[in-house]
RODO-2510 file (C-alpha; in nm, 4 decimals, decimal comma):
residues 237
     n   res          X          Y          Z
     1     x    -0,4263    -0,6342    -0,9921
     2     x    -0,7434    -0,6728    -0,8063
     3     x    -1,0794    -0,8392    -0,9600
     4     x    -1,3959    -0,9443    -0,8185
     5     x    -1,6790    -1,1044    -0,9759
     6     x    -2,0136    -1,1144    -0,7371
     7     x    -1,7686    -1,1871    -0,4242
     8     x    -1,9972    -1,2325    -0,1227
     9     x    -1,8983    -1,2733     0,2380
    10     x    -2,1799    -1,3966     0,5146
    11     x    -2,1055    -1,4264     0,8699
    12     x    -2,3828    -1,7301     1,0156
    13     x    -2,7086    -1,5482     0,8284
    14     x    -2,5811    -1,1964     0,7985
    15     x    -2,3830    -1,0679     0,4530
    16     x    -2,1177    -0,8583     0,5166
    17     x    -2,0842    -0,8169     0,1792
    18     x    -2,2901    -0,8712    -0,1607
    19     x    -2,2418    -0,9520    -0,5405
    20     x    -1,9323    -0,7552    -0,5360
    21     x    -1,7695    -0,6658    -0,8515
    22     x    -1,4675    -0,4493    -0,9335
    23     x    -1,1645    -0,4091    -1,1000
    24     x    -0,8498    -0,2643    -0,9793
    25     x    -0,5756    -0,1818    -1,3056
    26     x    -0,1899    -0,2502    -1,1405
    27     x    -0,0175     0,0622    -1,0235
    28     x    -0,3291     0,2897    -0,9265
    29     x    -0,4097     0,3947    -0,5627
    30     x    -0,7527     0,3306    -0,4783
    31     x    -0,9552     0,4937    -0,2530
    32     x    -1,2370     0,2570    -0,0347
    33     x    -1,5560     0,4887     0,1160
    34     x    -1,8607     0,4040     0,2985
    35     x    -2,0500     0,4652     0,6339
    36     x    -1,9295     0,1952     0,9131
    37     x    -2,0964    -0,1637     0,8213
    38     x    -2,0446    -0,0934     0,4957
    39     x    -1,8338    -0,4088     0,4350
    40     x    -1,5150    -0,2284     0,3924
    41     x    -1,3293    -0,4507     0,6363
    42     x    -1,4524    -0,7144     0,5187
    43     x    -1,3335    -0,6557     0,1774
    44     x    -0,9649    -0,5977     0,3004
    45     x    -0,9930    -0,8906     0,4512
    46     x    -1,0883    -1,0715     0,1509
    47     x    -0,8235    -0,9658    -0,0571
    48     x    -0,5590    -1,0226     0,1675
    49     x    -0,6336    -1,3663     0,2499
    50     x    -0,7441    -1,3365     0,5917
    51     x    -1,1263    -1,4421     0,4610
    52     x    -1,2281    -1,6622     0,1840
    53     x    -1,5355    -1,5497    -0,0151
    54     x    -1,8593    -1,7520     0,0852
    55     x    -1,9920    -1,6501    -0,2733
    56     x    -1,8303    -1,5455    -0,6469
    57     x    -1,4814    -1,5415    -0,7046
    58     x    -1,1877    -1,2715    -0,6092
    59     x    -0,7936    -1,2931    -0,7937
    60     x    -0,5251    -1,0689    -0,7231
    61     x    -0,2683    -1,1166    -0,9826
    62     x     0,0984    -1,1110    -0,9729
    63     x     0,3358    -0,8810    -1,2304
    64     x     0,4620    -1,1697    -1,3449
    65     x     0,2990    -1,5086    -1,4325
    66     x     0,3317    -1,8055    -1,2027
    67     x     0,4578    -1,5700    -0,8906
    68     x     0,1993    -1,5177    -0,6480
    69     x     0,1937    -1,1180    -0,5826
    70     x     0,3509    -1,0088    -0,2794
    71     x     0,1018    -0,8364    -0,0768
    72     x     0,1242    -0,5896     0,2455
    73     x    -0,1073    -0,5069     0,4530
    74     x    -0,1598    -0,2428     0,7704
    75     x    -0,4795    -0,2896     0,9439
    76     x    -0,6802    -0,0919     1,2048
    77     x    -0,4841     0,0862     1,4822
    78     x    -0,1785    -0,0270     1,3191
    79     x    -0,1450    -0,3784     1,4951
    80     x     0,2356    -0,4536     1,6080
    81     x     0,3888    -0,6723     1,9120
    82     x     0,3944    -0,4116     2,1388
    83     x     0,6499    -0,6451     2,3798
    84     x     0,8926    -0,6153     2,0902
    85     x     1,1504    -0,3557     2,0334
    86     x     1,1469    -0,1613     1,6829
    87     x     1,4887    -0,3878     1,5973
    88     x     1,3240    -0,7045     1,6841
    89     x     1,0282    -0,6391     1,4555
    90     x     1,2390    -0,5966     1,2000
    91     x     1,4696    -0,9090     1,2773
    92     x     1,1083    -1,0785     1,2672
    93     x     1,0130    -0,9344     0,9135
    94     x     1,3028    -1,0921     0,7930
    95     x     1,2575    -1,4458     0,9163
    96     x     0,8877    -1,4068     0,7702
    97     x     0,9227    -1,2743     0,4361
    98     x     1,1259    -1,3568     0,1713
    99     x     1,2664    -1,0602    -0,0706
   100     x     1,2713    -0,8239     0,3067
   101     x     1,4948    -0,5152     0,2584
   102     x     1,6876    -0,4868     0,5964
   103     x     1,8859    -0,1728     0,4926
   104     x     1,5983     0,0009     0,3815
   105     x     1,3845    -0,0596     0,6751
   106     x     1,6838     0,0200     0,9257
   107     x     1,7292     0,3550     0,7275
   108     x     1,3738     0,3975     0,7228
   109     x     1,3412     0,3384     1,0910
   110     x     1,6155     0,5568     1,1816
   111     x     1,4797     0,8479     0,9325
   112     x     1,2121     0,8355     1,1120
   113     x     1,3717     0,8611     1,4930
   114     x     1,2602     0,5092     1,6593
   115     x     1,4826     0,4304     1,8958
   116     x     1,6047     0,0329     1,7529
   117     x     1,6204    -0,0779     2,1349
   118     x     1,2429     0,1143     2,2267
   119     x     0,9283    -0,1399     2,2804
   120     x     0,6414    -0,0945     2,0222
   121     x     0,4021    -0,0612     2,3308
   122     x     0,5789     0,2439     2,4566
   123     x     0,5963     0,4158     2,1306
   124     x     0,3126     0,6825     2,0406
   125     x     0,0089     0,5938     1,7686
   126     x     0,1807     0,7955     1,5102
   127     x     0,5399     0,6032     1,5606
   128     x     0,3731     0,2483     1,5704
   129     x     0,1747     0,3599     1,2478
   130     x     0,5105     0,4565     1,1150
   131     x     0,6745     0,1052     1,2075
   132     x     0,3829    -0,0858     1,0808
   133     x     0,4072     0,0733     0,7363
   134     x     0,7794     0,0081     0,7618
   135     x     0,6810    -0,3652     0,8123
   136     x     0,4337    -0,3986     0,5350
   137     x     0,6927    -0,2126     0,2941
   138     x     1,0098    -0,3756     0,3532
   139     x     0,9033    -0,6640     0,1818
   140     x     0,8456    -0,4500    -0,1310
   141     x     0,4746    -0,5559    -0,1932
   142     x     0,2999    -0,5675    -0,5107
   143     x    -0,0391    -0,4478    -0,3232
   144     x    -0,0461    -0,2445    -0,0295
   145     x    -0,3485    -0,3201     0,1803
   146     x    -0,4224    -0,0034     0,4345
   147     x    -0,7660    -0,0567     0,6832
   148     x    -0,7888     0,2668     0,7866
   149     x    -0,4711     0,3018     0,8937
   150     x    -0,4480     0,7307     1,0319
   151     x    -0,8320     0,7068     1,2049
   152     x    -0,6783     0,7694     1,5573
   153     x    -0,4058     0,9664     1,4456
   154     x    -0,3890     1,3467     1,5608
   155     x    -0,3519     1,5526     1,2422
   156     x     0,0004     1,6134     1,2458
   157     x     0,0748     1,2467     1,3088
   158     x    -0,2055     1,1694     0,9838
   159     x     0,0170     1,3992     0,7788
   160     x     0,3304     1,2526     0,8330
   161     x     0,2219     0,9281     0,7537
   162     x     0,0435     1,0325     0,4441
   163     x     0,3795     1,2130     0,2912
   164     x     0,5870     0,8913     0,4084
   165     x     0,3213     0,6621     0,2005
   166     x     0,3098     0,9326    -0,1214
   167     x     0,6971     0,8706    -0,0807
   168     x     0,7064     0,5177    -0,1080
   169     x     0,4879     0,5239    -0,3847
   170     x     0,7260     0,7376    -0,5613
   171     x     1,0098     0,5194    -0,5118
   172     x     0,8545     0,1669    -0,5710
   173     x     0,5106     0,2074    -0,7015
   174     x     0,2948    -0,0815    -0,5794
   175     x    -0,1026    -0,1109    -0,5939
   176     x    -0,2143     0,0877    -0,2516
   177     x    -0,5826     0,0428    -0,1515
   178     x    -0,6663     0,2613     0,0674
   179     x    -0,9704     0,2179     0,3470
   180     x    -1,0895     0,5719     0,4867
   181     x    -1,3417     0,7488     0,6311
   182     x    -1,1433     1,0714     0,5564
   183     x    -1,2350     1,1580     0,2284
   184     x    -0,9931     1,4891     0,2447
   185     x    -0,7285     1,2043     0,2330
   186     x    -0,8644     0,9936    -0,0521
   187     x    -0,9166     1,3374    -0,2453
   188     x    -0,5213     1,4029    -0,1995
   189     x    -0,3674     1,0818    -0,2831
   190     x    -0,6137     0,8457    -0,5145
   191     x    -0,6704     0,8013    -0,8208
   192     x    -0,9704     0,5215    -0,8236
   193     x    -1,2426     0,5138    -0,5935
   194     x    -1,4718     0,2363    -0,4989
   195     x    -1,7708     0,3245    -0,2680
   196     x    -1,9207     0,0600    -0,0641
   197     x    -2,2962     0,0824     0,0844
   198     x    -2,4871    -0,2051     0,3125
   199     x    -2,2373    -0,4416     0,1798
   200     x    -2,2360    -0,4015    -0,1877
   201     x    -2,0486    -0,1672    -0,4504
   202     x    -2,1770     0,1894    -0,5028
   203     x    -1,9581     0,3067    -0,7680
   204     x    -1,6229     0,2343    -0,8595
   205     x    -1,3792     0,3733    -1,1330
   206     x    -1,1055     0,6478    -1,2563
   207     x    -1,1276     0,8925    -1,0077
   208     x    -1,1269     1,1318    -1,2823
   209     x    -1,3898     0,9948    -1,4613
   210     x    -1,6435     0,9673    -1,1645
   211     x    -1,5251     1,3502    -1,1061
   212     x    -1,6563     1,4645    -1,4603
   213     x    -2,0025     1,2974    -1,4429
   214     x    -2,0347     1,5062    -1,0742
   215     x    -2,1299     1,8871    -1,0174
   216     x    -1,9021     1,9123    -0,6921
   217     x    -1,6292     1,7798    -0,5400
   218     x    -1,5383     1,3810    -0,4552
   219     x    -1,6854     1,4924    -0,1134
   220     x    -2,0374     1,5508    -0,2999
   221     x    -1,9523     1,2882    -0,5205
   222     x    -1,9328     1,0009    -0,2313
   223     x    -2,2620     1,1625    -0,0489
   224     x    -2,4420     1,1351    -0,3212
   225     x    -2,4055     0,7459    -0,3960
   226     x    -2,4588     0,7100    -0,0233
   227     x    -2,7769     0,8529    -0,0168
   228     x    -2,9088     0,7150    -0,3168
   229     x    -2,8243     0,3636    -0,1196
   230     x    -3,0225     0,5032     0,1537
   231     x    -3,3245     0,6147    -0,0489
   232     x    -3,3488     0,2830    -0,2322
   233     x    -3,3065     0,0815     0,0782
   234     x    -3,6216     0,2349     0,2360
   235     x    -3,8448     0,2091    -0,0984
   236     x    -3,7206    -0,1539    -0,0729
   237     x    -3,8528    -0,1838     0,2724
***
């Protein structure tokens, strides 16, 4: 689905990201790690469109030749129009995406209690979470693109929008990547990781395979890389 070969992104004379190069096989959820200016972001950003590599080369592929994949995508805080009602975003997905399922995200909307006639800005962090994974799934994407999408989430609300994601997995089964700094939620719901330190790949693979090369947990696992980033960077310097 995903693959990267020595993708680079600079910003003026900084790189936000470095020789990047991964593979992501179609219908796995990965897991994205790493301490904050890791290049994470960035990354997301790259594969959805919203940046263009400054260096290398990055492809996501469609599941089926000529047809560019359909991709969704939920970034920090959950971004919607908070001067729009719930019913109006979704009158608005359908104008913008072809392919939109309008009974599924009206049943999904109402599943979930959002009042059709309620502003976004007046909703809670959990419910505009709720309505902008509802957004990025009615168009029934071939990647799912998630930036970190439960960081200011209470627990409860985290939960919630965990099961609703493991449930649309179930029922459709597109690509997720998953940004977090939670690794409790990586442990539960991925399958690949990819770890990202000072802008540049760590490790990535089969979850299950990193897992049987490590003493401990993914926890452990992801702490480990990270420091070994760290202790190189200062022999370097």
């Amino acid at each position: 689905m995903i693959e990267a070969r020595g993708v680079g992104r600079r910003f003026r004379r900084h790189w936000a990201l470095r020789e990047c190069t991964l593979e992501v096989p179609t219908g796995r959820t990965v897991g994205l790690v790493g301490p904050n200016g890791a290049g994470k972001s960035t990354l997301l950003h790259l594969v959805v469109g919203l940046l263009r590599p400054s260096a290398g080369e990055l492809r996501v592929s469609g599941p089926e030749p000529g047809r560019p994949p359909r991709i969704g995508f939920v970034g920090q805080d959950a971004p919607v129009h908070r001067s729009l009602t719930v019913a109006e975003h979704l009158v608005l997905g359908a104008r913008l995406n072809t392919g939109w399922e309008a009974g599924w995200a009206r049943r999904r909307t109402d599943e979930l209690g959002l009042d059709p006639g309620r502003r976004a800005g007046r909703l809670s962090g959990g419910q505009r979470a709720q309505l902008a994974l509802t957004l990025a799934l009615a168009k029934r994407p071939d990647l799912l693109v998630l930036d970190e999408p439960v960081a200011a989430l209470d627990p409860l609300a985290r939960q919630e929008f965990l099961d609703r994601l493991a449930q649309a997995r179930a029922e459709f089964g597109p690509t997720v990547l998953l940004s977090s700094h939670l690794i409790s939620d990586l442990a539960r719901d991925c399958d690949h990781l990819v770890v990202l330190g000072r802008g540049r790949v760590r490790v990535a693979g089969p979850l299950e395979e990193l897992l049987r090369g490590s003493s401990g947990g993914l926890e452990e696992l992801v702490l480990a890389h990270l420091a070994q980033d760290r202790d190189d960077t200062e022999e370097r310097s």
